[in-house]
Steps between C-alpha positions, in 0.01 A plus 500: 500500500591862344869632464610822539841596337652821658736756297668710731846495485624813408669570149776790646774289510473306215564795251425441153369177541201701648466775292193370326439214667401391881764269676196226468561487082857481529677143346547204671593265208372717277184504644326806740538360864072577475471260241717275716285491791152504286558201312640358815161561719335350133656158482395478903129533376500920631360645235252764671815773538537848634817719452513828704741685407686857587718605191425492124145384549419545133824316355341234706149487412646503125703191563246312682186557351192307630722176558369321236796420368622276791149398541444717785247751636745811599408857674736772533469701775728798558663609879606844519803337775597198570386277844551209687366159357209521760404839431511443134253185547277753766465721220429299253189316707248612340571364201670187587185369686707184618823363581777615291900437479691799456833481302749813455651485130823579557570203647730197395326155707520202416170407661254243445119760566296153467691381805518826663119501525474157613706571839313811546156309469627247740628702768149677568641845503345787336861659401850330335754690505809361237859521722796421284816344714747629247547717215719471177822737508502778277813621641405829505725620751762383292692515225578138491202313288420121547369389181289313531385615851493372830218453794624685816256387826285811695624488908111481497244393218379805296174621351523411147149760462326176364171440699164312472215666684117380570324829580645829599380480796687212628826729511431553854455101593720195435828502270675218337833512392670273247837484471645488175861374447494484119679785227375867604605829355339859500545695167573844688806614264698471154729211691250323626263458146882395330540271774104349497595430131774331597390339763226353261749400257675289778166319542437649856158579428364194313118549587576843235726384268289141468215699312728676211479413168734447199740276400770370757856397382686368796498794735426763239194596420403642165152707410347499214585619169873557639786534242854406599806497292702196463791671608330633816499301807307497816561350817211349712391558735332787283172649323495619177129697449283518221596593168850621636773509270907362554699614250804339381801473777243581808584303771222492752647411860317325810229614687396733212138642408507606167154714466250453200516644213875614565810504295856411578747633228786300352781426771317641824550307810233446776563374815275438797279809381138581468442671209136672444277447212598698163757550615881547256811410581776602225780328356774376752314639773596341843283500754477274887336468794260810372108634433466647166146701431484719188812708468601497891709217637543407870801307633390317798835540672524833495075570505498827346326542143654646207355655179690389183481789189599248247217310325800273401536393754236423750154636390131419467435370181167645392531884672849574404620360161106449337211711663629880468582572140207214324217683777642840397436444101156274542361787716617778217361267249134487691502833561522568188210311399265669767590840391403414196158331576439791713598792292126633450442488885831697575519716210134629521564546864852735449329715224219583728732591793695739233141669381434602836866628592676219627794295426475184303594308834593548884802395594506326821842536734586131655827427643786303314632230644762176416283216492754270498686538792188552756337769738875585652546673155198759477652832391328735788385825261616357131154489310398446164144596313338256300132627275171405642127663463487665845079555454399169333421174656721234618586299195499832253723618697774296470459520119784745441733302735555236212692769299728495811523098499581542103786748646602287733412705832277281644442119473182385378422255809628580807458666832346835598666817363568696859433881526594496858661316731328404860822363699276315753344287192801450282843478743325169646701199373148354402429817289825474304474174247288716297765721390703186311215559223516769295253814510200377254187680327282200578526364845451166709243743721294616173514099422344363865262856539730628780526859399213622812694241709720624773834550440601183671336288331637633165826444584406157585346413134866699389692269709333187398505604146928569496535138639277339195609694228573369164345512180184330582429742805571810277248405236242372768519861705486662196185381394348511837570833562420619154164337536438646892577850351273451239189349641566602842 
């Protein structure tokens, strides 16, 4: 029997969390809820998987791969909306070829699949339908929270979205329904992820929880490579991720998730909080009963996010205290280097332009914009010029725009320099993760052979590249699209 994993919850009101990322890749444990539910459907023996999938269908395909992995066989298919269960399985027919149990990602169940398809084989129906008596309390009509939370009962049992279908064309004949009376929670908010994590914590969702791994002290549960003062103290139940780091004083407070990778300054206090991977919190920083995702913190009382402008305080660790500054000299410091291995090509090329009358280089007007703070901060009519060969080919023209990386103008990897600005292509929330990467000479679309694509699907390869970028990626585009504007 196939699966097929739908991601269609929309990312608008989760805010930052969703900025780069669709609502299916956001933490449970420390874990994407898709990685959740796929090594779920693995350890029932469903390993032939399909995800369909509406938002960020390239962050996805990154994560996922081929499966292989988990073991699996996985296809990616991508929705342009979002559909019922039934219609999702209808359109999928063709390439299902068989019966197949759909599962929506952002779901919290503590469900048993092996014995789900076991009462739909035995009831001789060609449709199941999942119906969920009750539903754990997010309060989210309140400001009171219940930690950990509570199940309140539906009047009438309600479709959890899970189903297991034969053939779509047994919609129209028998249903089953089973009636679930276990842990169920939909991920449709900020609250309700914090709560799902908390809810976990408590042990209502065993099935999930059973498969994690890393060391367990009593009720808290440490990953790997973690480094905790002995002065700090943590209170279970709680998870500490990967690698994290408790400095001296840090008390850690129940029903915490401490993300991978993340460091808690001397003093700081965490209570009942999910805190995000890479994520910094500074010295005697207190913070409860919140969601904390790069510099932007969300407390779950009041449900209304707020940007902090102090590093020092709450931060992500690799953007704003390490990447700008170390990118900004190694990309000066290559530059360098290529103007020098290409001086012949560049040089010949300018002295030939000035025999005949012309200027050593063009200058190309592109607008100027603050990379930092996103698409909201475009200055509409502020432009800069940077050098280029306006009547040479791809890659020799971009030779002159190193002296401008060596100045500091542009970076050296980075996004598209834009000479105009189409407001149906670039005011769309999609279209606007690109602009948290600086304007660069070489670009992700140079390094995947994009630049005849539509515009579209450039900002796409821009998007995907802002939410991977580091180091590695830098050097990797670099070479790629040196090498596609060379031989290409």
């Amino acid at each position: 029997m196939k699966v097929v994993l739908t991601c269609f919850q929309s990312g608008e009101s989760f805010g930052p969390l969703t900025r780069y990322r669709p609502v299916a890749l956001l933490p449970l444990l420390n874990l994407p809820l898709l990685q959740n539910q796929i090594e779920l459907c693995v350890l029932n023996g469903l390993k032939d998987i399909h995800i369909a999938v509406v938002d960020h269908p390239f962050v996805i395909r990154s994560f996922v791969g081929d499966g292989a992995r988990w073991g699996a066989s996985i296809k990616i298919w991508t929705f342009k909306d979002s559909c019922s269960g039934s219609d999702t399985i209808a359109r999928l027919a063709d390439k299902l070829n068989g019966p197949a149990v759909l599962l929506p990602v952002e779901r919290c169940i503590d469900l048993n699949l092996e014995e789900l398809i076991v009462f739909h084989h035995s009831h001789n129906a060609g449709l199941t339908r999942v119906l969920c008596e009750s539903e754990l309390d997010a309060n989210s009509d309140s400001d009171a929270l219940s930690i950990p939370p509570v199940a309140f009962k539906f009047p009438q049992p309600v479709d959890s979205g899970i189903l297991v279908a034969d053939a779509p064309e047994v919609f129209a004949g028998q249903t089953n329904d089973m009636i679930f009376q276990g842990s169920w929670m939909r991920i449709d908010s900020p609250r309700r992820l914090w709560a799902a994590n908390v809810a976990c914590l408590s042990d209502h969702f065993p099935v999930l929880t059973g498969k994690l791994t890393g060391r367990k002290e009593g009720e808290i549960r440490l990953g790997h490579h973690t480094a905790i003062a002995p002065t700090s103290t943590v209170e279970g139940p709680a998870l500490i991720g990967n690698f994290a780091v408790l400095k001296s004083g840090v008390r850690v407070g129940t029903y915490s998730t401490i993300g991978d990778k993340s460091v808690i300054e001397q003093g700081a206090n965490v209570r009942a909080s999910l805190i995000a991977e890479h994520a910094y919190i500074g010295s005697q920083t207190f913070i409860e009963n919140c969601i904390v995702a790069d510099n932007h913190i969300l407390n779950i009382k009041i449900g209304t996010w707020v940007a902090v402008s102090d590093p020092f305080l709450i931060s992500n660790i690799q953007e704003k205290l390490v990447m700008p500054w170390t990118a900004q000299l190694l990309g000066r410091s290559v530059a360098v280097l290529l103007l020098f291995l290409t001086f012949p090509i560049w040089i010949t090329k300018g002295v030939f332009r000035a025999v005949r009358g012309k200027p050593f280089f063009d200058r190309a007007t592109v607008l100027e914009f603050d990379f930092s703070s996103g698409a909201a901060s475009l200055v509409r009519g502020t432009t800069f010029e940077h050098l280029i060969f306006a009547d040479s080919n791809i890659f020799v023209s971009r030779l002159p725009g190193l002296i401008d990386v060596i100045r500091g103008r542009l970076a050296l990897v980075g996004v598209r320099p834009l000479t105009e600005i189409d407001e149906s292509t670039y005011s769309e929330d999609w279209a606007q993760q690109r602009f948290d990467a600086p304007t660069g000479l070489f670009t992700p679309v140079d390094a995947e052979g994009m630049n005849d694509s539509m515009e579209e699907e450039k900002v796409i390869a821009e998007n995907l590249y802002v939410t991977r970028r580091s180091f590695q990626e830098d050097a990797r585009v670099l070479f790629k699209a040196i090498r596609n504007l060379i031989f290409r």
